[in-house]
C-alpha positions as CSV (number, residue, x, y, z in Angstrom):
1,X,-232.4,63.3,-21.3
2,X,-233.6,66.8,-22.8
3,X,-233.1,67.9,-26.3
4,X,-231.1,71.2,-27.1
5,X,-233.4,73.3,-28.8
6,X,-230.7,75.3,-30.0
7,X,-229.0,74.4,-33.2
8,X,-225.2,74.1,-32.7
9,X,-222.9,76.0,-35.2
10,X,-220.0,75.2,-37.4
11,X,-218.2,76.5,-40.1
12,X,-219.8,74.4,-42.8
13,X,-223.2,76.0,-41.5
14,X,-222.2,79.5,-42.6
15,X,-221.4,80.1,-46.3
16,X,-219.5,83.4,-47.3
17,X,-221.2,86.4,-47.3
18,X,-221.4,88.5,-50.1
19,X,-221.5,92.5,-51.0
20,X,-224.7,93.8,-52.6
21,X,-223.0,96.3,-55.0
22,X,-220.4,93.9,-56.6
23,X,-222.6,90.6,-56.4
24,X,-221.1,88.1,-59.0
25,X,-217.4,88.3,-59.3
26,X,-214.5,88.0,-56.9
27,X,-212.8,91.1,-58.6
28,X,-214.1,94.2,-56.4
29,X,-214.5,97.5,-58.5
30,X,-213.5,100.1,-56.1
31,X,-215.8,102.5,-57.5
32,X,-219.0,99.8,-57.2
33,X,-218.6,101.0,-53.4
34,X,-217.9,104.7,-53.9
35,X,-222.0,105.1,-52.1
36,X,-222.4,101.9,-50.3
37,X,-221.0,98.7,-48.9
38,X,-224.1,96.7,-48.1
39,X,-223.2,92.8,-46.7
40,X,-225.7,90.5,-47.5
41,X,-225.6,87.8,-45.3
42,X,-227.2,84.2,-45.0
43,X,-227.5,81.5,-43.1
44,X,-230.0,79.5,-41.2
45,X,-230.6,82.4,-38.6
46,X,-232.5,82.0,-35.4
47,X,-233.8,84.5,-33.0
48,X,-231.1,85.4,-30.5
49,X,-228.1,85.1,-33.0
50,X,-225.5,87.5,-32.4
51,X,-223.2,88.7,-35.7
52,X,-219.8,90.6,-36.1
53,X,-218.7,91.2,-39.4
54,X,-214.6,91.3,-40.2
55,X,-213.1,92.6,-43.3
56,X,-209.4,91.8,-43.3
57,X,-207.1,93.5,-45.3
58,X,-204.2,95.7,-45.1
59,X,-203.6,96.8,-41.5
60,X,-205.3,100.1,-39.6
61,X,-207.7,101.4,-41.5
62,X,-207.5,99.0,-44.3
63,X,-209.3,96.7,-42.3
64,X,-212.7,96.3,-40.2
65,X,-214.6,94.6,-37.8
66,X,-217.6,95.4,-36.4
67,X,-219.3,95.3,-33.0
68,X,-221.5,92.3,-32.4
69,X,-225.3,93.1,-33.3
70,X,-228.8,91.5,-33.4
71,X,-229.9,89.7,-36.2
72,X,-232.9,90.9,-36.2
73,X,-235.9,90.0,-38.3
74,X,-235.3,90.6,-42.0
75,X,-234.2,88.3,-43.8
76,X,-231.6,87.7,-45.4
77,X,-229.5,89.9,-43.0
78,X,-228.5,93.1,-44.7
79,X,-225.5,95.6,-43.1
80,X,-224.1,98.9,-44.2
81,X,-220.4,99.3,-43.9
82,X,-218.3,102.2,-45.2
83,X,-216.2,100.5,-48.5
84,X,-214.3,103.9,-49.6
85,X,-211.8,103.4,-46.8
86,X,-211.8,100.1,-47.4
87,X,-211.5,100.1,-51.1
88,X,-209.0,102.7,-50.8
89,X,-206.5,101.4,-48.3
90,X,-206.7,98.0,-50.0
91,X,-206.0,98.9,-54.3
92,X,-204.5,95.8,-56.0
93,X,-204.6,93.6,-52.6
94,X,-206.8,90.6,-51.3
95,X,-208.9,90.8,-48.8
96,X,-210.8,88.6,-46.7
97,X,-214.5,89.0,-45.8
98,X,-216.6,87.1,-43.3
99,X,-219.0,87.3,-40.1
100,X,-219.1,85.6,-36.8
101,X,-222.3,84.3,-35.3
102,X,-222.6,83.9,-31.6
103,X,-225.3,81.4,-30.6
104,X,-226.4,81.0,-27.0
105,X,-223.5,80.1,-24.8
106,X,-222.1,78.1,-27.8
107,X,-218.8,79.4,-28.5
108,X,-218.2,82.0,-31.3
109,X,-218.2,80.7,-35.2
110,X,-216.5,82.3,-38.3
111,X,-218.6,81.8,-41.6
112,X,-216.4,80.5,-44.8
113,X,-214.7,83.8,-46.1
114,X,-215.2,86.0,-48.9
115,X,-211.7,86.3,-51.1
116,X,-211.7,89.2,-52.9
117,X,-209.3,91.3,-55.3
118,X,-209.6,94.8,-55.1
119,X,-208.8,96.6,-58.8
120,X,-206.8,99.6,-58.4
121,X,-208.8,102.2,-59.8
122,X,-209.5,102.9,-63.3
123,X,-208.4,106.2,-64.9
124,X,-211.3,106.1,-66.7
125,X,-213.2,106.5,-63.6
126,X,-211.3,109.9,-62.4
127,X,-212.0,112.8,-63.8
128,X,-208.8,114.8,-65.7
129,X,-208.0,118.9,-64.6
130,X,-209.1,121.2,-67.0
131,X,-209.0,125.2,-67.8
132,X,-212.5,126.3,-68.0
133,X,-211.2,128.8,-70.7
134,X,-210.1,126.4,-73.1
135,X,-212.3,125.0,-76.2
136,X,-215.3,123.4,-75.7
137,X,-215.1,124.7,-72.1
138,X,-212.1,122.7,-70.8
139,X,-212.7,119.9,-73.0
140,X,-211.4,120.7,-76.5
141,X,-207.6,120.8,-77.9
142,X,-206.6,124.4,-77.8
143,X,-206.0,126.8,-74.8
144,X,-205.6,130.1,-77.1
145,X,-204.1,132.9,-74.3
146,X,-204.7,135.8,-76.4
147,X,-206.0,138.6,-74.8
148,X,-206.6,136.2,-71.9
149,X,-206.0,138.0,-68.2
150,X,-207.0,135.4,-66.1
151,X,-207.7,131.6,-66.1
152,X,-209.4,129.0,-64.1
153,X,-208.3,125.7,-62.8
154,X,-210.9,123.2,-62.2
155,X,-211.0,119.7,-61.0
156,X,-214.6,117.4,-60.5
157,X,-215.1,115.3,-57.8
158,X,-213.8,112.2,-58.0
159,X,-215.7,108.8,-56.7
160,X,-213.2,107.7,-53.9
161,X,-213.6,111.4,-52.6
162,X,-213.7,111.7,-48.8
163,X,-213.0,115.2,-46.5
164,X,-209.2,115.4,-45.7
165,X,-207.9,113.9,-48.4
166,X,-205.0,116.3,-50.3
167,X,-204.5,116.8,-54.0
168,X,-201.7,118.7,-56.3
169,X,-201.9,120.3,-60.0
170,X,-198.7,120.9,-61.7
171,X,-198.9,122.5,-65.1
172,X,-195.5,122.2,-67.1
173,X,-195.0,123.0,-70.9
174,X,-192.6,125.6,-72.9
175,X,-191.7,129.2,-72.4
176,X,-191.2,131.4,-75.5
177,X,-187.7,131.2,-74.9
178,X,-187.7,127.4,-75.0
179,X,-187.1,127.1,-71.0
180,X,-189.5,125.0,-69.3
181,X,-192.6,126.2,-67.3
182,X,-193.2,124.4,-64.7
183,X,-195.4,125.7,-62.0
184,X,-197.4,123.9,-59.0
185,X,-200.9,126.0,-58.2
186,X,-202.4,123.1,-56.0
187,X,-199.9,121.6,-53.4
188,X,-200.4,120.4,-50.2
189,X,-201.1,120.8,-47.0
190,X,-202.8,123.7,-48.2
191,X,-205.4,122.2,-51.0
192,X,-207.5,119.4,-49.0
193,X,-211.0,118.3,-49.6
194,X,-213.3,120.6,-47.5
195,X,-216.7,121.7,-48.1
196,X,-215.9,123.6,-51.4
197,X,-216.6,120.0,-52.9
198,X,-220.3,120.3,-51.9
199,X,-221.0,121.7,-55.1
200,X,-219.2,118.9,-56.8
201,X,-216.5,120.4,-58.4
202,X,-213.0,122.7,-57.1
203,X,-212.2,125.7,-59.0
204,X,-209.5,128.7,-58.1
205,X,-208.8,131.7,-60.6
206,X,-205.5,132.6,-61.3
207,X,-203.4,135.6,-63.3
208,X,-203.3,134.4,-66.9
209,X,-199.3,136.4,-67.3
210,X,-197.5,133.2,-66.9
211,X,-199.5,131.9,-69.3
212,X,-199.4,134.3,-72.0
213,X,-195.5,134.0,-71.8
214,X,-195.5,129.9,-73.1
215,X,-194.8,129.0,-76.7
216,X,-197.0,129.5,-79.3
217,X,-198.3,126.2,-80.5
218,X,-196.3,124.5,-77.7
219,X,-197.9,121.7,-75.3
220,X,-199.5,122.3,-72.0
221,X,-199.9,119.7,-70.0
222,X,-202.0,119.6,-66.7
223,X,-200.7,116.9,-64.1
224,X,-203.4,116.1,-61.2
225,X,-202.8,113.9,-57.7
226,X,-205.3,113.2,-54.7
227,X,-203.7,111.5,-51.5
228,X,-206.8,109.2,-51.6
229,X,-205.0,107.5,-48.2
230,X,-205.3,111.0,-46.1
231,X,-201.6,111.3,-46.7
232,X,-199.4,114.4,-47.6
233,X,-196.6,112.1,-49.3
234,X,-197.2,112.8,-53.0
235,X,-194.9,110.3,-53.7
236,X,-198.0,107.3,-53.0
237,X,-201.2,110.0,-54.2
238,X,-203.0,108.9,-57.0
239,X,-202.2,109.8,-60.4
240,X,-205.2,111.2,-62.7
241,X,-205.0,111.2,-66.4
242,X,-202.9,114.2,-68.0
243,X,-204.8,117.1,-69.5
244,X,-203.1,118.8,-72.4
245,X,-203.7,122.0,-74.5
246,X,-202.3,123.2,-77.6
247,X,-201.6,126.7,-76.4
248,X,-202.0,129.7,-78.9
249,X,-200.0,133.1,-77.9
250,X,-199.9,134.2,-81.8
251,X,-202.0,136.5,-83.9
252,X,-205.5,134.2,-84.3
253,X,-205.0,132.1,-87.4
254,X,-207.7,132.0,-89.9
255,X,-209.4,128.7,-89.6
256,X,-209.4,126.8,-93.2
257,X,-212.6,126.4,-94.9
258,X,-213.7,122.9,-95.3
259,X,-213.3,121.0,-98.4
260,X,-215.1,117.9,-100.2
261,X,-212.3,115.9,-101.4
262,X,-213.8,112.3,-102.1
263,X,-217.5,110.8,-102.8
264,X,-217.5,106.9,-102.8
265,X,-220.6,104.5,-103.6
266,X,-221.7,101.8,-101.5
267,X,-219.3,99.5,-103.2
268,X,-216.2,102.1,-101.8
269,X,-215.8,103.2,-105.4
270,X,-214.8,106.6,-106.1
271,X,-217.6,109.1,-107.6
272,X,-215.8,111.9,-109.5
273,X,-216.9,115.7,-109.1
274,X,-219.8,115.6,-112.0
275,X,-219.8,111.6,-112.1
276,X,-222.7,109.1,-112.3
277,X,-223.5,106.3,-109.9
278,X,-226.3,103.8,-109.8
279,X,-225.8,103.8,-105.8
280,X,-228.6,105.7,-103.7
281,X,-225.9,105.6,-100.3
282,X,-222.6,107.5,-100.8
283,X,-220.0,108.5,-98.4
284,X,-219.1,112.1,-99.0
285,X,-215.8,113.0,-96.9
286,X,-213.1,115.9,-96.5
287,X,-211.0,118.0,-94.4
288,X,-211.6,120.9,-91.8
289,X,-210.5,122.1,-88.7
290,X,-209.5,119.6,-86.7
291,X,-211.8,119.2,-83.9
292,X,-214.5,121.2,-85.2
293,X,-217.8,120.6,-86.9
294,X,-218.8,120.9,-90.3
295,X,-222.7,120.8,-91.6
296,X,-223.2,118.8,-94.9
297,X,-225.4,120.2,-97.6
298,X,-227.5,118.4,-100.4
299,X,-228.5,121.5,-102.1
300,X,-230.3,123.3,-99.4
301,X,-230.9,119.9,-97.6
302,X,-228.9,119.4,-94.3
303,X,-228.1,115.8,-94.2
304,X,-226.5,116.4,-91.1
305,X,-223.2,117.8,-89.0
306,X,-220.0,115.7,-88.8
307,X,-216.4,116.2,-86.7
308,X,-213.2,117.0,-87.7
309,X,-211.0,114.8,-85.8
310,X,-207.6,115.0,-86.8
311,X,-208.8,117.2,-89.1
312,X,-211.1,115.1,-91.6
313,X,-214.5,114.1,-91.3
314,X,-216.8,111.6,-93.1
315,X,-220.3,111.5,-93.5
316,X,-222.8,108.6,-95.2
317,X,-226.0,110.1,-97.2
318,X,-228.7,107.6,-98.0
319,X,-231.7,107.0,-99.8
320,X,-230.5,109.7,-102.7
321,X,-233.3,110.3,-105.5
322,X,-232.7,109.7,-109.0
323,X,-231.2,112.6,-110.6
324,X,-228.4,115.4,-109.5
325,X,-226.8,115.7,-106.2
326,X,-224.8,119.0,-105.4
327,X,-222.7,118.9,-102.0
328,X,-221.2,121.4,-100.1
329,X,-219.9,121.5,-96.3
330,X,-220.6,124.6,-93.9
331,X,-218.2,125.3,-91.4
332,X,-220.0,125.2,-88.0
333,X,-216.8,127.5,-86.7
334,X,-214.9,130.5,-87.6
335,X,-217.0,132.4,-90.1
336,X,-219.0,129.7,-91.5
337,X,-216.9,129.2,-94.4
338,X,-218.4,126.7,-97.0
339,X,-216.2,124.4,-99.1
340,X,-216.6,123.2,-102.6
341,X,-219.5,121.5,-104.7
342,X,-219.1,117.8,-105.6
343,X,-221.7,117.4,-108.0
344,X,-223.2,113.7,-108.7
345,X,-225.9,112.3,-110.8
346,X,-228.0,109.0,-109.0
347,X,-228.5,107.3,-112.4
348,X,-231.0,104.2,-113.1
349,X,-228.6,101.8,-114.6
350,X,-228.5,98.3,-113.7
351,X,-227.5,96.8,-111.0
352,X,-224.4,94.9,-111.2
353,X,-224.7,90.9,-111.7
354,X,-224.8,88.5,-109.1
355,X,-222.0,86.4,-108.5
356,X,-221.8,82.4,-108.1
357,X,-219.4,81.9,-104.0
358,X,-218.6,78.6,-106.0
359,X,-217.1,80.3,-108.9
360,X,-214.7,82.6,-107.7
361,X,-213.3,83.8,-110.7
362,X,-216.9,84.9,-112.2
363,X,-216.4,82.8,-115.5
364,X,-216.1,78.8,-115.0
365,X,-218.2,77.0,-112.4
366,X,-216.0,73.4,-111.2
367,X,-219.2,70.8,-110.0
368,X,-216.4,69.9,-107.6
369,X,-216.7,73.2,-105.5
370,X,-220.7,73.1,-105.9
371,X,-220.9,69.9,-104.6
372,X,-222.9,70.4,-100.9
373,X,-224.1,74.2,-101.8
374,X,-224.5,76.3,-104.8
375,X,-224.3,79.9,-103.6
376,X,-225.6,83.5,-105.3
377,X,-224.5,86.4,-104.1
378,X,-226.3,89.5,-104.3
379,X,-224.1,92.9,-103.7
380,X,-226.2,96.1,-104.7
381,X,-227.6,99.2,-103.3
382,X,-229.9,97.2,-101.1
383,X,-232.4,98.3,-98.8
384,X,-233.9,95.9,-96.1
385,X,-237.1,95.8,-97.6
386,X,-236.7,95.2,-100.9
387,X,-237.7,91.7,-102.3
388,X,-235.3,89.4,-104.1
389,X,-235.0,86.6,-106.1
390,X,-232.5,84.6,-109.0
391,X,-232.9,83.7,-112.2
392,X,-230.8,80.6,-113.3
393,X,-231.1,80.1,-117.3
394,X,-229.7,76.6,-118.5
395,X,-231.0,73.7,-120.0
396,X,-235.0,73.5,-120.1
397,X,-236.3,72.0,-117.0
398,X,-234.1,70.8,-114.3
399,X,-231.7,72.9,-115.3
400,X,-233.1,76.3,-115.0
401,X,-234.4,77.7,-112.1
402,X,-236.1,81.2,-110.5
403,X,-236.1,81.5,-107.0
404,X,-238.9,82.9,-104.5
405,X,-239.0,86.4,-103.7
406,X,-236.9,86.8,-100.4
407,X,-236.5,90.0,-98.1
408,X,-233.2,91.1,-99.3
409,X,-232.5,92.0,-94.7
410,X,-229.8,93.8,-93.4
411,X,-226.9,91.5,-93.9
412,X,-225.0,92.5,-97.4
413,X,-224.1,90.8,-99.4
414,X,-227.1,89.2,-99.4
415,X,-226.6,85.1,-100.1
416,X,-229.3,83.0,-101.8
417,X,-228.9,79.1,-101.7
418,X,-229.9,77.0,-105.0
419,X,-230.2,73.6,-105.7
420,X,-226.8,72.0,-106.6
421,X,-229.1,69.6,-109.2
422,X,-228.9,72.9,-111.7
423,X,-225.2,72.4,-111.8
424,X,-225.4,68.5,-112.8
425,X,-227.9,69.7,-115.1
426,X,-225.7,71.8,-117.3
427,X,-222.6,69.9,-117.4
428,X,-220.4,71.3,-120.2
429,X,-222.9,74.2,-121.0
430,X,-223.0,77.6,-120.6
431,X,-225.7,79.3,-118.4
432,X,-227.0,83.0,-117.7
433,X,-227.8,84.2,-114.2
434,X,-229.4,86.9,-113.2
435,X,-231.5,88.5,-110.2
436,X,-234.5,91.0,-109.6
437,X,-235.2,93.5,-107.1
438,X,-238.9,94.9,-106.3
439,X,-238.5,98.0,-104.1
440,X,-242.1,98.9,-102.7
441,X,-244.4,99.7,-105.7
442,X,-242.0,100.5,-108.1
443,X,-241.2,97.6,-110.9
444,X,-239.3,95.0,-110.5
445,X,-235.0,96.0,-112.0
446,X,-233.4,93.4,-113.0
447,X,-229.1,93.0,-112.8
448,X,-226.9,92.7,-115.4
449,X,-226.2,89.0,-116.5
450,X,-223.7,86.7,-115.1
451,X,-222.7,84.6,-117.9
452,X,-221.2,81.2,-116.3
453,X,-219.4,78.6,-117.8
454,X,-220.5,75.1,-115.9
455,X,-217.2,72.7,-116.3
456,X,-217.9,68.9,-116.7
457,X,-219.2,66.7,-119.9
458,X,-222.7,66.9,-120.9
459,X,-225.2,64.6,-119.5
460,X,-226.1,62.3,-122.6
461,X,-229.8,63.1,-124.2
């Protein structure tokens, strides 16, 4: 009797397939096939093989199967198929995804499927209308109409874009007479995706008169829809994030000049205007326009340009030398107003002592809580570079001890472990801790004293 040299097929032969551009998880990003569908197929192929591949999900053109081709000879077996239709017709429904092999004369056999959940899309991922006239060029708060005779609309391509697919804009705020605007520029069947989106974008220019007849200070809101499905219903299109303005009809108002209103140390303790501080970091912040920048000023020294959001900003200045500090902020808007001086002086007092984790309250130490570990804590103006270490003064011997010089790193406060045998050693007495710093070649500064009181009756001498 002859042997087959043809391997028959069954299910349990062909494993699922998988896509290329969402590889690892069974939750399909629509936008992860917004250039490719690529199936990745593999199995123990042989010359001759014949594949169709099936994607089944919602019906017409929601779903997909393919005509039988050639495996070919690369391996494994890769195939292009277009996902945005797919993706599209299938938001926030399974799918199923799997291939058919047709060996010899054997009958056809279906590979274990690929389930998969396909996310509706994010509106993160869509991009939001916008009036190319408004601040920051579409992007800021304020759509100010003065003197404004026409306007444009825009709207960027969006990643499930295809040719034919519609889209509306509504804008809708506040007349002047408190009626509501509410008028519909992009509608369709007469705004589709054509060539226009070539360039990447769709823009139209419009009369600004409407415009100039809303509210002062009222909102504008700009409300976008694509019929990602080919269909003229608005009802199903696709909702893209609001776009709002603050529209301005009035006279111009004089944009406020910033102001310095507060300067904390590292510790997030106030600095008054003419104060001292042993900190060299301080956070310096204050009000402005909101949305707007403002450019921060030690002396004639920029130390850098903030944003107003909301209308204050906040800015951290480190590594200040030892002596007087004079801020001011520039206004990077209107007429580059500058605010007020905050005047500092970076003094060289000690740093503060350390602190004992065991001894909460920062006078008595209970040998209960110091049992396992016997913590100092080091909270200064730190720099990563600097080299620490503690002084622990008690009884001669075994019950005083100086640590080794430690980078003080980037984690503060900055812990150092000590050998719980210093607390039995000073049962009933009072000790004096203390810690050094050695910043580069400049002496070693030593803290303030902790003066700890170690609870407990004396060891017997």
């Amino acid at each position: 009797m002859m042997n087959s040299q043809t391997a028959e097929l069954v299910t349990d032969d062909l494993p699922p397939p998988r896509i290329r551009e969402n590889p690892t998880s069974d939750l399909l990003n629509p936008v992860a096939l917004r250039h490719s569908c690529t199936i990745i197929i593999e199995y123990a192929i042989e010359p001759g093989d014949s594949v169709r591949i099936t994607w089944a999900g919602a019906e017409g053109a929601g779903s997909y199967t393919s005509d039988p081709f050639s495996v070919g000879v690369l391996r494994p077996l890769a195939v292009g198929i277009g996902g945005v239709p797919l993706v599209i017709f299938n938001q926030g429904k399974t799918v199923k995804l799997s291939y058919t092999v047709v060996r010899g004369e054997s009958a056809p056999v279906t590979s274990k499927p690929l389930i998969l959940y396909v996310l509706p899309v994010m509106q993160s991922d869509l991009p939001r209308p916008f009036i190319t006239q408004a601040s920051d060029l579409g992007d800021g708060s304020v759509l100010d109409v003065n003197a404004l005779t026409e306007f444009t609309l825009r709207i960027n391509a969006w990643p499930l874009l295809t040719e034919g697919q519609y889209f509306w804009l509504r804008l809708r705020g506040t007349n002047a007479d408190d009626s509501a605007f509410d008028e519909l520029y992009w509608s369709a069947p007469g705004n589709l995706v054509d060539q226009e989106f070539s360039k990447g974008f769709y823009a139209r220019n419009y009369s600004a008169n409407l415009l100039t007849g809303l509210k002062d200070r009222s909102l504008l809101t700009l409300e976008f829809m694509a019929g990602l499905e080919g269909s003229q219903d608005v009802a199903i299109a696709q909702r893209f994030a609001h776009r709002n303005y603050i529209v301005r009809t009035g006279t111009p108002v004089t944009p406020p000049a910033p102001v310095i209103d507060s300067v904390r140390d590292s510790g997030n303790q106030q600095i008054p205007d003419a104060g001292n501080t042993a900190h060299s970091t301080v956070t310096v912040t204050g009000t402005a326009m909101a949305g707007e920048e403002v450019e921060l000023f030690d002396g004639a020294t920029s130390k850098g340009k903030v944003r107003a959001d909301f209308g204050r900003w906040e800015l951290t200045v480190a590594e200040l030398a030892i002596g007087p500090h004079v801020f001011t902020a520039v206004a990077l808007y209107g007429g580059s107003e500058v605010s007020n001086t905050w005047t500092i002086e970076v003094t060289s007092q000690l740093p503060l002592p350390p602190t004992i984790k065991e001894a909460p309250d920062n006078t008595n130490l209970d040998p209960a809580a110091a049992i396992n570990q016997l913590t100092a804590v080091l909270d200064y103006d730190m720099e990563p570079g600097d080299l620490v270490r503690v002084m622990w003064v008690g009884t001669p011997g075994a019950g005083t001890r100086t640590t080794a010089p430690v980078l003080a790193g980037n984690i503060r406060p900055r812990e150092i472990r000590l050998p719980t045998s210093l607390v039995d050693a000073n049962l009933g007495r009072t000790v004096t801790v203390t810690f050094s710093f050695t910043r580069g070649t400049a002496p070693a500064q030593v803290s303030l004293p902790l003066i700890l009181n170690v609870l407990g009756t004396p060891a017997v001498e």
